[in-house]
C-alpha positions in Angstrom: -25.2 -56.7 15.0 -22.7 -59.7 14.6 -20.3 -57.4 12.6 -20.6 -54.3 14.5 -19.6 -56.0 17.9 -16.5 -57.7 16.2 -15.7 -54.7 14.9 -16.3 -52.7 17.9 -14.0 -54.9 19.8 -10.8 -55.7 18.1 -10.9 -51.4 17.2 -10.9 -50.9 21.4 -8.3 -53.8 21.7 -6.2 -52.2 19.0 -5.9 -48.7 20.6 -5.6 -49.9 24.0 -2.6 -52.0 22.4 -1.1 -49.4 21.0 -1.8 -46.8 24.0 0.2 -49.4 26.3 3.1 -49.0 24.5 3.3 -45.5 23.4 5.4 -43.2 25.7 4.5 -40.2 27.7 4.2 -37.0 24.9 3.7 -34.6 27.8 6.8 -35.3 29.1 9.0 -32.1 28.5 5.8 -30.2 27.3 6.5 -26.5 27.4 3.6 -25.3 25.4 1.4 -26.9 23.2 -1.3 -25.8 20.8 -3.8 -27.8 19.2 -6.4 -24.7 17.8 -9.4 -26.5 19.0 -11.6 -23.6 18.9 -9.1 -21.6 20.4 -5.4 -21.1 21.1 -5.3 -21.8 24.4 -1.6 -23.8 25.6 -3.0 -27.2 26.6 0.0 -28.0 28.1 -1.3 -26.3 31.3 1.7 -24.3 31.4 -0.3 -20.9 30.9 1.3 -19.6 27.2 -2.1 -18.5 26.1 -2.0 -17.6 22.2 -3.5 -13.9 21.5 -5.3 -14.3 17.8 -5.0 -11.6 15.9 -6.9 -11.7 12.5 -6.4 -15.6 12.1 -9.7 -17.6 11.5 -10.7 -21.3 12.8 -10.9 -23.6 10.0 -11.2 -27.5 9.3 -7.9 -29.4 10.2 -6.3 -32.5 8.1 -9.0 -34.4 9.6 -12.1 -32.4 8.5 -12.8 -31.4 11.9 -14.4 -27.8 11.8 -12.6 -25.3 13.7 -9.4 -27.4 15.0 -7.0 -25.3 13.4 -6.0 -22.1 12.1 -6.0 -20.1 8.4 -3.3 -17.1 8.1 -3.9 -14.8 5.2 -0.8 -13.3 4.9 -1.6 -10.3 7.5 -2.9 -12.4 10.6 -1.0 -14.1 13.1 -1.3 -16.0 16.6 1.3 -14.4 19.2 2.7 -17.0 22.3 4.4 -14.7 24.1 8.4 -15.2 25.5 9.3 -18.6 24.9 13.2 -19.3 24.2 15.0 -22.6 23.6 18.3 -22.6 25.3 19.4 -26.1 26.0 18.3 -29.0 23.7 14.4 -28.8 22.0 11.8 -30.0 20.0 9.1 -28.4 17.8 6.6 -29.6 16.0 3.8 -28.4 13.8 1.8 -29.4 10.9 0.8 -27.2 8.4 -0.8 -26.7 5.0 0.7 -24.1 2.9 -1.2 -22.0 -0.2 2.2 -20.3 -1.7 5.7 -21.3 -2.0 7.2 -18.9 -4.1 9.3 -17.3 -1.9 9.4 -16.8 1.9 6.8 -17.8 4.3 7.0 -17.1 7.7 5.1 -20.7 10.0 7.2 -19.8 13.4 9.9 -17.2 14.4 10.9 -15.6 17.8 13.4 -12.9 15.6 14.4 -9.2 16.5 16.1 -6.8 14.5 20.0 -7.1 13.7 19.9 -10.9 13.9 18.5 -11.5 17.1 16.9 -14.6 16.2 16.3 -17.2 18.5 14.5 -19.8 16.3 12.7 -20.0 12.7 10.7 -21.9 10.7 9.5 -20.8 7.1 8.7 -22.5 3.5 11.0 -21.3 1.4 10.7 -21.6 -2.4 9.4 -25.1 -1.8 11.5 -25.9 0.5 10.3 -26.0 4.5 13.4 -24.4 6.3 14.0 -24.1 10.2 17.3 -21.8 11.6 18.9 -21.5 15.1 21.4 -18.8 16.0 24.3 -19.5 18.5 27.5 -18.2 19.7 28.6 -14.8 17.5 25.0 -14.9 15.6 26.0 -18.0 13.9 23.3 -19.8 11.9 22.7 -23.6 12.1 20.0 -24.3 9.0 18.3 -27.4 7.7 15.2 -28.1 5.0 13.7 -30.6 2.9 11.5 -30.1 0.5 7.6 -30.1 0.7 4.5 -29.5 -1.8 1.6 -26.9 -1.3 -2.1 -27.8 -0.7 -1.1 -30.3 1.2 -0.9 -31.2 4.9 2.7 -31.5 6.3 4.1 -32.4 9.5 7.1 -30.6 10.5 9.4 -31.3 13.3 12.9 -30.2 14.4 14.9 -31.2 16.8 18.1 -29.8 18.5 20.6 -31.2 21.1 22.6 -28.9 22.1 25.1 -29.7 19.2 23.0 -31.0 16.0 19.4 -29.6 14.5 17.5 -32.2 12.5 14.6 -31.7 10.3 11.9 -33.9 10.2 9.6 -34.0 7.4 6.0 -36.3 7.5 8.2 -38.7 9.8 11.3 -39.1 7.9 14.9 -37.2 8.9 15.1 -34.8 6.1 18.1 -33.3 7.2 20.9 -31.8 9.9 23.4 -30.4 10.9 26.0 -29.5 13.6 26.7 -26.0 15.2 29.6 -24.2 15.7 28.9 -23.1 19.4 26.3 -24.8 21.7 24.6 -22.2 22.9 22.1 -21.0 21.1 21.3 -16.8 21.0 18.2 -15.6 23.4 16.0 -12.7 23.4 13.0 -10.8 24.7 10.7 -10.9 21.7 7.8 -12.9 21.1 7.2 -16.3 19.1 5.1 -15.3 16.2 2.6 -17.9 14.5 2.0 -17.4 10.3 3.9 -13.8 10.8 7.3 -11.6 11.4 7.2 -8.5 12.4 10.7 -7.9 11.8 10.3 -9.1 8.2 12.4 -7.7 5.0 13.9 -8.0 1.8 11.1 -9.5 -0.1 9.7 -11.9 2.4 6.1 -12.7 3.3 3.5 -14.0 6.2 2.1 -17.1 6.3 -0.4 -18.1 4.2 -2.6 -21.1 4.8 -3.1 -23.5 7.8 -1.6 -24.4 10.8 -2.5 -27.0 13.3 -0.7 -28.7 16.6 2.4 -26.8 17.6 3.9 -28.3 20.2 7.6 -27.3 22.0 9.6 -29.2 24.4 12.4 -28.9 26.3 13.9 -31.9 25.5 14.6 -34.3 22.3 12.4 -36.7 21.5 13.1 -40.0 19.9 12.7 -41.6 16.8 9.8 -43.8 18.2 8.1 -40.4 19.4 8.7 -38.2 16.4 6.8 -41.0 14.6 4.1 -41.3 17.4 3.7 -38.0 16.9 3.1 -38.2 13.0 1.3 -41.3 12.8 -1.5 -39.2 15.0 -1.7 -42.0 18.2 -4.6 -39.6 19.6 -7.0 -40.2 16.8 -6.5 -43.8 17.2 -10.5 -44.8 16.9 -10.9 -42.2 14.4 -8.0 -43.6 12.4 -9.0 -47.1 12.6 -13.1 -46.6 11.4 -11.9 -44.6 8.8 -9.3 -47.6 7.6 -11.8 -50.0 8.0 -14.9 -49.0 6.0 -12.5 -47.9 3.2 -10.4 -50.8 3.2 -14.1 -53.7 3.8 -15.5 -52.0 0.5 -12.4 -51.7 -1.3 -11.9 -55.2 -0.6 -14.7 -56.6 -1.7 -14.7 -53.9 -5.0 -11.8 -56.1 -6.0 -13.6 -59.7 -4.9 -10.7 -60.1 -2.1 -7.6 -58.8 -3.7 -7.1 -55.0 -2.4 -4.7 -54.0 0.5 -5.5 -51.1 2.2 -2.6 -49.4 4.7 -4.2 -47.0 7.1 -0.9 -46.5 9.0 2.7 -47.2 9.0 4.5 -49.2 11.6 4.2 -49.0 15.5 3.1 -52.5 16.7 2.8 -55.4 15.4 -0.6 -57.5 16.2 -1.5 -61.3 15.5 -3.8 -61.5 12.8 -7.7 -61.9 13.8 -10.4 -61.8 11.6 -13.6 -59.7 11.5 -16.4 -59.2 9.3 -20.1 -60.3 9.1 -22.0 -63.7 7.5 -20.7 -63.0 4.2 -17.1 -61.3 4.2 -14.4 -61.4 6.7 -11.5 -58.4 7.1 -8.6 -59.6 8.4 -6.1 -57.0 10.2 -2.8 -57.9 10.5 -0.3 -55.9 12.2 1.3 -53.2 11.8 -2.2 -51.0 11.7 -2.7 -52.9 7.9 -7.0 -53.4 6.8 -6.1 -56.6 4.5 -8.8 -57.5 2.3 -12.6 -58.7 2.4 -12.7 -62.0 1.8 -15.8 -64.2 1.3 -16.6 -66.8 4.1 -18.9 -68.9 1.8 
């Protein structure tokens, strides 16, 4: 009971910590989907998602049905949604094949009427704006199948970075600063207006989100880091990193999450170990108290 209370109490004190300093991710929200059990647009702005074919499956969590699988032939739909001015995106995903091209997002047309796209690309995760006289602005990094990723892109009305798992993969600057529109749909795991070779989507999706605005550096990595499964996060760092620290009679280091705030140190535990947590987010070892 000692333990659990301790424990109990500096994981509340942690998150509210951290929830006082995080900023606003709503701010600028133009649509966001988080496929829990459905794809509604929790941003309250009303761009439903019509599923066509896609099933619910476990996210990188091991939730049950909090995201989406494509198989190649299935797709969610969002309707009309351009970026004109400055944006970002940002989705994770877990692809199956990376052979050749895989379509993730794309609001395209036919005879280069593309507005935005993100695909994986021969192992590569690629993302495209058009602009001016159907001038394409790319960037990519590369990324690993069956494997979660988090993907995120960001454009300011002159530069498009690519963000991959938190770190700036890559940009680049744009000819012309205004960026091509249209009146097709954004397409989830599939292009209609596919050719030459290229493929749908296969594998899972998860959290798409779209703003109108940039966000910073400190929100791109609130937004990887995953500052809404704060209590989830921190239970799951604890138990692995008490018995991995007493597996190793005091001497493991277990790092649940990389750095947002830093915390004094406090210590933790029961009769016989202690677990000291020491910021940023780091489960320290179990040490014995006798």
């Amino acid at each position: 009971m000692r333990k659990l209370a301790k424990i109990a109490f500096v994981g509340s004190l942690l998150c509210l910590m951290s929830f006082s300093v995080l900023a606003d991710l709503n701010d600028g929200l133009v649509a966001y989907y988080p496929f829990d059990g459905n794809a509604n647009d929790e941003s309250g702005n009303g761009n439903e998602g019509d599923v066509d074919g896609a099933t619910l499956t476990v996210d990188r969590f091991g939730n049950t049905d909090s995201a989406y699988r494509f198989d190649g032939e299935s797709s969610v739909t969002i309707g009309d949604i351009d970026i004109i001015t400055s944006f970002t995106m940002s989705i994770w995903f877990n692809t199956e094949r990376d052979s050749k091209k895989y379509w993730i997002i794309n609001k395209t047309g036919p005879n280069d009427a593309d507005n935005y796209a993100l695909l994986v690309d021969n192992g590569n995760l690629k993302f495209s704006i058009k602009s001016g006289n159907y001038d394409a602005t790319k960037v990519s990094g590369e990324i690993t199948k069956n494997s979660w990723h988090h993907g995120l892109m960001t454009w300011n009305g002159n530069k498009l970075s690519l963000y991959i798992d938190g770190s700036l993969e890559d940009s680049s600057t744009a000819v012309y600063d205004t960026l091509i529109t249209n009146n097709f749909n954004t397409e989830i795991g599939f292009r209609t207006n596919r050719c030459c070779g290229q493929d749908n989507f296969y594998g899972k999706i998860d959290d798409f989100r779209i703003y109108n605005r940039t966000l910073s550096k400190s929100e791109i990595q609130e937004l990887y880091n995953g500052s809404s499964n704060c209590e989830g996060r921190y239970d799951e760092g604890y138990n692995d990193g008490y018995a991995a620290g007493i597996a190793a009679g005091g001497a493991a280091t277990y790092d649940i999450w990389s750095t947002i705030l830093t915390i004094p140190s406090v210590m933790v535990g029961d009769d016989n170990y202690s677990v000291e947590l020491q910021g940023p987010y780091n489960i320290i070892n179990a040490v014995p108290t006798n």
